[in-house]
N, C-alpha and C positions, 0 to 999 in steps of 0.2 A: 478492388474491394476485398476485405479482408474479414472474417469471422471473429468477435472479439468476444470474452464474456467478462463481467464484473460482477464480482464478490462484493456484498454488503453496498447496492447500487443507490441507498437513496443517503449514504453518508454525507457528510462534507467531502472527504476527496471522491468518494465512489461516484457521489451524481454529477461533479466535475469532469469526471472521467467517461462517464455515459455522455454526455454532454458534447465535451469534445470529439470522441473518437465519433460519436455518430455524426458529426459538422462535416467530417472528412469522407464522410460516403461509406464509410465501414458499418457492416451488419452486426449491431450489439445487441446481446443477450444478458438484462438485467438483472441476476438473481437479488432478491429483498424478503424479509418476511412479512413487510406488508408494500406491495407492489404499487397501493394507492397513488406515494409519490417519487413514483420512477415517471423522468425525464420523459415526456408522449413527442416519437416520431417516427415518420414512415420504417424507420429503418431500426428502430428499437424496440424488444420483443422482451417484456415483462414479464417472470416466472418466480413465483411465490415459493422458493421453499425456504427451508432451514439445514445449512450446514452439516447439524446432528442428523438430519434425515437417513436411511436407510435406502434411498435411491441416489444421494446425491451427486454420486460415481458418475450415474447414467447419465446426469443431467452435463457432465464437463467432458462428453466426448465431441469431438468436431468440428475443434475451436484451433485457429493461428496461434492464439496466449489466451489467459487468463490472469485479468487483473486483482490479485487476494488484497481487498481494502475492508476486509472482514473487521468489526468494532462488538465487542461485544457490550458496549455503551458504559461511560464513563461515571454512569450514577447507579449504576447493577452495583448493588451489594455484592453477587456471586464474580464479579469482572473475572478475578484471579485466576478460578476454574473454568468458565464460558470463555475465558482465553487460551486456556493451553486447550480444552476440549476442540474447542471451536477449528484451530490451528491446525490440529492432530491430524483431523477431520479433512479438514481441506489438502492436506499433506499428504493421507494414503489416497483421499481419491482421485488427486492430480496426478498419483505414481498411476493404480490401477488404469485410470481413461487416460494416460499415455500424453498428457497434455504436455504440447511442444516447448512451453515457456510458460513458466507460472512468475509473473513480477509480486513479489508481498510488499504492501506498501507497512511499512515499520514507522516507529519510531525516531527521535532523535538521540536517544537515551545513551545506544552503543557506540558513539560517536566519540571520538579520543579529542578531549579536549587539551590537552597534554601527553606529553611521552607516557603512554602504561596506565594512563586515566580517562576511563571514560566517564562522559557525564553523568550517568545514573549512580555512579560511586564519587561523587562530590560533593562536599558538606550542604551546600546550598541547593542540592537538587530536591524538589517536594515529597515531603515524607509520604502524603497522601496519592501522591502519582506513582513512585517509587514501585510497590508491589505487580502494578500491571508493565509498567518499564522496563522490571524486571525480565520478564514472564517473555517479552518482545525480544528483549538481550539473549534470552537460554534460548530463543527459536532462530534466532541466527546462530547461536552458536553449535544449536544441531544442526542447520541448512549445512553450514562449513564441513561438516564428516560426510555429506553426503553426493553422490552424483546420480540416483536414483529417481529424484524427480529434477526436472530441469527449471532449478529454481533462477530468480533473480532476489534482489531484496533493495529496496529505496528507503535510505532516510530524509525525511524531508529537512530545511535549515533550523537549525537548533531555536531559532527564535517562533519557525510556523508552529499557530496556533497558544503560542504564548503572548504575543504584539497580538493587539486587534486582528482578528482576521480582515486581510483585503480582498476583493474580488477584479480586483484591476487585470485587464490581460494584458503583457505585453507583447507575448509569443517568444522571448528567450530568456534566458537561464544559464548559466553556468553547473558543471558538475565536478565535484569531487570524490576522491574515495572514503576514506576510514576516518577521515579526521575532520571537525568542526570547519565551516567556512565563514571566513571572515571579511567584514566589509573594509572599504578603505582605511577607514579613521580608527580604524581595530575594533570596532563592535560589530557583535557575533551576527552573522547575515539572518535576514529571512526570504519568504517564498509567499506570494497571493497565491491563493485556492487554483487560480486559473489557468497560472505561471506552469504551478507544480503537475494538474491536468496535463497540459501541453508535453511538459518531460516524461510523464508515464505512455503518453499515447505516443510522441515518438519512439521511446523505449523500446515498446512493443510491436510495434512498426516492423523495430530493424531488426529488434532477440538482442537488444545489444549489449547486455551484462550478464553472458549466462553464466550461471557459477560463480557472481561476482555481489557484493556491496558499493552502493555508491549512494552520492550524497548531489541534491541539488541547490542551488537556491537565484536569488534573483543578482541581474547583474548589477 
């Protein structure tokens, strides 16, 4: 058994991610700003703060990883700022409390859809998603200068969350690095909520991208 914590625990991926790592007998620490609906089980331990907090250092010591599924909600007026803030946030406390492996679940936006093109710079990518995309893009692209917190970063398949969400498990997944994954027939892959769960909790499991970007999706 292993000490896990989860950032932003009652999200789509976060409570996914509580969910599964707690199936496996691992002792998860849910943080949420409202704890209400965090995942209830013996082995899951619910704790109300916010990010911005001035303790929240204290709160991410004496964890195996920390999974950052941090959202600062897609219908926030402020998204833009409560994301780089939010981010920041999460970034010195994981340096100061020493955390072993920080995974940030990202976007798909920094995904090279072509040579030298990533998604978030493609004519057809959504103007009104675009800004927060962005914002996810600049936070890999500081992770990359740095070895000071021992980052990981996930992007999920360019299609999750845009195709209906599924909740189907099947327990595997394929992964790749920097570039878009594609299904057989050449349309862009995607990833069920449960699938993508399963790749972050063995991730964390094993520390298995430190320093690294990668990309899942379904096989």
């Amino acid at each position: 058994m292993k000490k896990f914590a989860v950032i932003g625990a009652t999200g789509l991926v976060g409570s996914a991610v509580v969910k599964e790592l707690a199936s496996r007998g691992h002792s998860v620490t849910a943080f949420a700003r409202n704890i209400d609906k965090v995942a209830q089980a013996d082995n899951v331990k619910a704790v109300a703060i916010d990010v911005n907090s001035p303790d929240f250092t204290d709160k991410l010591t004496g964890f195996d990883a920390v999974v950052n599924a941090f959202n600062a909600g897609w219908e926030n007026p402020n998204i833009v700022n409560d994301l780089k803030t939010g981010h920041a946030n999460i970034l010195t406390a994981s340096k100061t409390a020493n955390v072993p492996y920080l995974l940030v679940v990202g976007g798909a936006g920094s995904l090279n859809i072509a040579p030298d093109l990533q998604l978030v710079d493609t004519p057809d990518f959504p103007a009104d998603v675009y800004p927060a995309a962005n914002v996810v893009r600049e936070l890999l692209t500081e992770l990359r200068t740095r070895t000071d917190v021992n980052w990981a970063f996930l992007s999920p398949a360019m299609m999750f969350a845009i195709n209906p969400v599924s909740f189907e498990k099947t327990g595997t997944y394929r992964i790749g690095g920097d570039d878009v994954l594609f299904n057989a027939d050449g349309t862009p892959a995607d990833i069920s909520v449960a699938d993508l769960a399963v790749a972050i909790a063995d991730d964390v499991e094993q520390k298995g991208h430190l320093f690294k970007r990668f990309t899942v999706a379904s096989n």
